[in-house]
C-alpha positions in Angstrom: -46.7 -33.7 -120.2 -49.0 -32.2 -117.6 -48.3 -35.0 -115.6 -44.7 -35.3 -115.5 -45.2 -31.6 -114.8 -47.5 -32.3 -111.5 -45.1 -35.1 -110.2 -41.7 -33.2 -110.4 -43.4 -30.4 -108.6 -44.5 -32.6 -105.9 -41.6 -34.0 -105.8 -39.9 -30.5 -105.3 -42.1 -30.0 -102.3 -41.4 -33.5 -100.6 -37.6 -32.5 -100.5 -37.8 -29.4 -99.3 -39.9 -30.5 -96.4 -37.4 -33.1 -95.6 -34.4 -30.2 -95.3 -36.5 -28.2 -93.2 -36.9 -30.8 -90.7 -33.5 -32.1 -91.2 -32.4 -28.0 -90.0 -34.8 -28.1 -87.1 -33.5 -31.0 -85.5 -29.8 -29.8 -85.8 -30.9 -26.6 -83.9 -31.5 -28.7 -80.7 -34.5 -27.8 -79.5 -35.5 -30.7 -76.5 -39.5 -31.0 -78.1 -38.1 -31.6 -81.8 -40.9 -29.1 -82.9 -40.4 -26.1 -85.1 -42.9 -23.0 -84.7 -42.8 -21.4 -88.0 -44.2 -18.2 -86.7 -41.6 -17.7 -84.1 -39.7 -14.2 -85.2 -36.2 -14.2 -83.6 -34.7 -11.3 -82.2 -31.8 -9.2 -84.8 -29.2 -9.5 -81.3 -28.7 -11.4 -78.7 -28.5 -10.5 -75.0 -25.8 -13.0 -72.5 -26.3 -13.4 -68.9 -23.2 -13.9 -67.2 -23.2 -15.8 -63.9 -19.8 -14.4 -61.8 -18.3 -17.9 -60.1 -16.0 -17.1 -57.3 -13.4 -19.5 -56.3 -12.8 -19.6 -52.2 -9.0 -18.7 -51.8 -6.9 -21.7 -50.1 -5.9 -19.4 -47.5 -6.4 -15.9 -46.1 -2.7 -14.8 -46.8 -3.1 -16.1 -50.7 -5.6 -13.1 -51.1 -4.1 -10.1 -52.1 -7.9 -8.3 -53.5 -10.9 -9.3 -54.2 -13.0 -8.5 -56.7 -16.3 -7.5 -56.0 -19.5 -5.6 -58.4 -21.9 -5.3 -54.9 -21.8 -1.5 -53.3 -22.1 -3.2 -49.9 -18.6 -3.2 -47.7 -17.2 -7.0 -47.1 -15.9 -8.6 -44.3 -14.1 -11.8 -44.3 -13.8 -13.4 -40.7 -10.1 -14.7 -39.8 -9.7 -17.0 -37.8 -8.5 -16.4 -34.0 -9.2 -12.4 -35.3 -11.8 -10.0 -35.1 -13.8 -9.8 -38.4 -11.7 -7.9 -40.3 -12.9 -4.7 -42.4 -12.6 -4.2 -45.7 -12.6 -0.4 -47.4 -13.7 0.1 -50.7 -11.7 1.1 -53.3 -12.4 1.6 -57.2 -13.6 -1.6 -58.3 -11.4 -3.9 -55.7 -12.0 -4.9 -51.6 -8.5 -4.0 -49.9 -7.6 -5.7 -47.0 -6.4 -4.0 -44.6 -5.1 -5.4 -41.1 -7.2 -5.3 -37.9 -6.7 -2.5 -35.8 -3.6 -3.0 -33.0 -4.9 -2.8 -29.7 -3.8 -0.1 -27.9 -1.2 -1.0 -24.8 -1.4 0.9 -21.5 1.6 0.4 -19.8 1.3 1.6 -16.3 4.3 2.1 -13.9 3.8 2.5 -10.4 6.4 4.6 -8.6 6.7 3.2 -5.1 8.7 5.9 -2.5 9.6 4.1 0.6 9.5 6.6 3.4 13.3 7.2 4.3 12.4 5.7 8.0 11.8 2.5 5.8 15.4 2.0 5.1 18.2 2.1 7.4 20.4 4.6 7.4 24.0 5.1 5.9 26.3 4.3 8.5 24.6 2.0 10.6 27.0 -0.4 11.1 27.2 -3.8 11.0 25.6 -7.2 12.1 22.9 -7.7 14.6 22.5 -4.3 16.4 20.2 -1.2 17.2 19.9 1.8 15.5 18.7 5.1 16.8 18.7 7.9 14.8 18.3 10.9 16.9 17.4 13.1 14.2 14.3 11.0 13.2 13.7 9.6 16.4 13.5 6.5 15.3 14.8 2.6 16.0 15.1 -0.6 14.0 16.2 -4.0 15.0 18.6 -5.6 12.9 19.2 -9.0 12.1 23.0 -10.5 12.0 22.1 -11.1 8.0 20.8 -7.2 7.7 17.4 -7.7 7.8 15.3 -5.2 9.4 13.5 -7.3 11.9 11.6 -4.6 13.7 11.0 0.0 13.3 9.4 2.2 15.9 9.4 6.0 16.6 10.3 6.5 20.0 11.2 10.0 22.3 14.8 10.7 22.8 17.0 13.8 23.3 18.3 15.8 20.0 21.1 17.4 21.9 24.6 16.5 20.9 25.6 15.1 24.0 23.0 12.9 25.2 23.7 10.3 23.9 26.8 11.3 21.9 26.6 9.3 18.4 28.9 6.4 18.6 28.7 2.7 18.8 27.8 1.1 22.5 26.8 -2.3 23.9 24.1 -3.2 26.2 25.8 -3.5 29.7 22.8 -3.8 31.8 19.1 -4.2 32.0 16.3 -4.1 34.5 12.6 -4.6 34.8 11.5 -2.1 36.8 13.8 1.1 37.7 12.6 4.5 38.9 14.5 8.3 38.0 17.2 9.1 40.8 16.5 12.7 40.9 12.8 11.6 40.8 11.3 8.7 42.1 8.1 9.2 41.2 8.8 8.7 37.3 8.9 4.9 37.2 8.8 2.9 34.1 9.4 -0.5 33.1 11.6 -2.8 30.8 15.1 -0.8 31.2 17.9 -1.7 28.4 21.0 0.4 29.1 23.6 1.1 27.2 25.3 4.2 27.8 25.8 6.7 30.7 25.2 10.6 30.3 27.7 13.4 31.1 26.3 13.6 34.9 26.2 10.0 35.0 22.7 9.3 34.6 22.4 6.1 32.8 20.8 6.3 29.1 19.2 3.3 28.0 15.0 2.0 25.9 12.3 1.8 28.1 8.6 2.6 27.6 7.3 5.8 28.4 7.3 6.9 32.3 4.2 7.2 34.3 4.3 9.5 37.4 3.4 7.4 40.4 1.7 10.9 41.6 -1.1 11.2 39.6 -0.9 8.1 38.1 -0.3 9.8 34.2 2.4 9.3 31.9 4.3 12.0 31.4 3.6 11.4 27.5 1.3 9.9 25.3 2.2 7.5 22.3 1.2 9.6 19.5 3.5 11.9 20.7 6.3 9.5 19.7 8.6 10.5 17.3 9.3 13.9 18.6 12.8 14.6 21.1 10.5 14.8 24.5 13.3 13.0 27.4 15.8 14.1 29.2 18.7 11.6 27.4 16.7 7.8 27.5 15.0 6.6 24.4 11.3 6.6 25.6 9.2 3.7 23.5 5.5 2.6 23.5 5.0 -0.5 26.1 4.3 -2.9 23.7 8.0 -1.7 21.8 9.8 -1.6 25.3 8.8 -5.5 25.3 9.8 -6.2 22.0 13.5 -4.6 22.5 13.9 -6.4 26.5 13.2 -9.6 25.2 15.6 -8.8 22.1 18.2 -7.1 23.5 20.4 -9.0 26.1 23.8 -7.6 27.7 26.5 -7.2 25.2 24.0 -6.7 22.1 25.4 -4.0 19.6 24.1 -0.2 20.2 24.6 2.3 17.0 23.4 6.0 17.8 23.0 7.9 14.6 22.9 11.7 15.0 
């Protein structure tokens, strides 16, 4: 009886070995072995790994979610890196800034002596304006070939305002009343109220003391007796550009 006893206990003990293994092995540990003495912790703690997904574009991406404290910056392409601003728990996007634009306008004011003025006439001619003192050679298509100050009389009369032709011209000429005021390159065009002819030339030197009887840079200002006084260099210009019959406009 004792026996029987001995063998069904041993018997019990086998079998309960075997399900102990048989649990061990389902618990799928890589070693197969079971540390009975291992104590196992009431809770257990998860570590969660965040995965984040690359966008397929730039304008897919609305927010992003982000647990760092640090600000992000996603580059764009052909941009500037674009900054992002923190808000609650999400990165907003936000455009990068516009450049500003100067625009800057440059006023230009051509000096009236620039410009012809109203009432000049037509086709190819010369202007004088006696109030400026002032000539420009005109093209046949309008074009202001040529501008000079020159020395002329402001009075009314001399020359009277009007439209003229070139009727004669000479090299070399002298004053009647004064011979010894000579000048060169002679273009008249009109004749004055005692018959002195009115004409361009350059500016007079007295034969006496060998002077001008004005200097250039005191052109511009009504300094003659009725001709239209002009620097040497301008007296050549208008000879050579004015033969008889070319178109005179005074301008008062």
């Amino acid at each position: 009886m004792r026996t029987k006893l001995g063998i069904l206990v041993t018997l019990s003990m086998v079998t309960a070995g075997l399900l102990v293994g048989a649990g061990a092995a389902a618990d799928g540990n890589d070693n197969g072995d079971l540390d009975l003495d291992l104590e196992t912790a009431d809770t257990t703690t998860e570590t969660t790994v965040p995965t984040t997904v690359p966008p397929a574009s730039l304008d897919d991406v609305t927010t992003v979610s982000a647990t760092s404290e640090r600000t992000m910056q996603l580059d764009v392409p052909g941009n500037a890196v674009v900054p992002a601003e923190r808000s609650g728990e999400q990165i907003q996007l936000t455009e990068p800034p516009v450049a500003p634009t100067t625009t800057t306008t440059t006023t230009t004011t051509l000096p009236p002596l620039d410009q012809l003025p109203p009432g000049s006439g037509q086709g190819r001619r010369i202007v004088y304006s006696k109030t400026n003192q002032w000539v420009w050679l005109v093209t046949a298509d309008e074009v202001v070939e040529k501008k000079h100050p020159v020395s002329g009389r402001r009075t009314w009369n001399q020359p009277l305002p009007g439209e003229y032709r070139v009727f004669s011209r000479s090299q070399f000429t002298c004053n009647i009343k004064n011979p010894s005021l000579c000048w060169r390159y002679m273009v008249r065009f009109t004749v004055g109220p005692e018959g002195d002819n009115i004409g361009f030339h350059e500016i007079p030197t007295d034969n006496r003391t060998g002077n001008r009887v004005q200097n250039e840079s005191q052109l511009g200002q009504p300094l003659s007796a009725g001709c239209i006084r002009q620097a040497t260099p301008d007296a050549l210009y208008v000879w050579n550009w004015a033969p008889v019959g070319t178109k005179v406009v005074v301008l008062p």
